[in-house]
Steps between C-alpha positions, in 0.01 A plus 500: 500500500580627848311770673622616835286717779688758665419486914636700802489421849580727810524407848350782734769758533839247450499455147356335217614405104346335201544252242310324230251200495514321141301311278664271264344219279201525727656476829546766778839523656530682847848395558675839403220678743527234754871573529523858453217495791724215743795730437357829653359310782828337597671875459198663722440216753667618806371842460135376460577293854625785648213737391252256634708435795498841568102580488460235686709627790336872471195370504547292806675787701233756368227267681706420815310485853621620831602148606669442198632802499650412876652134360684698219613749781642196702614302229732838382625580842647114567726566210539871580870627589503884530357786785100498601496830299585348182255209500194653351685600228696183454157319561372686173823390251442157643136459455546662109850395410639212703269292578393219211146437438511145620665631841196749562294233426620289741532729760111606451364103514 
């Protein structure tokens, strides 16, 4: 006789699924689970890296001191191409959108 146990995983806010563990002739298989459970990670991976990636960064610009604040500053304005009256604005997209986690990091060692 086989009897199978129904279970359902989510991952925080990405997604989730379910699948069964079974129990045949005394032995428990987790192979269907296993892969059902492999399969969503592989689908949600790079949106779980890029979630994390992303708290990360907010959390280290939220916490930012004046004289980090002033490497960031010169960091954006070597790269800067535009008018004087544009860079605080620029400054902002750059510090949110272009520049990668592992960039502010370096720039803030």
């Amino acid at each position: 006789m086989t009897k199978e146990y129904l279970i359902t995983f989510n991952i925080e806010g990405i997604g989730g699924g379910s699948s069964y563990i079974t129990v045949e002739d005394g032995k428990l298989s987790t192979i269907s689970a296993e892969d059902e459970f492999y399969s969503i990670l592989r689908k949600v991976e790079k949106a779980m890296i890029k979630d994390a990636e992303d708290e990360e960064r907010s959390s280290i610009i939220d916490t930012l001191t004046k004289e980090q604040e002033e490497k960031l500053k010169e960091a954006h304005m070597k790269q800067y191409i535009g008018t004087d009256d544009d860079a605080p604005d620029d400054y902002e997209d750059w510090l949110t959108n272009d520049l990668s986690l592992d960039d502010l990091k370096l720039i803030l060692k």
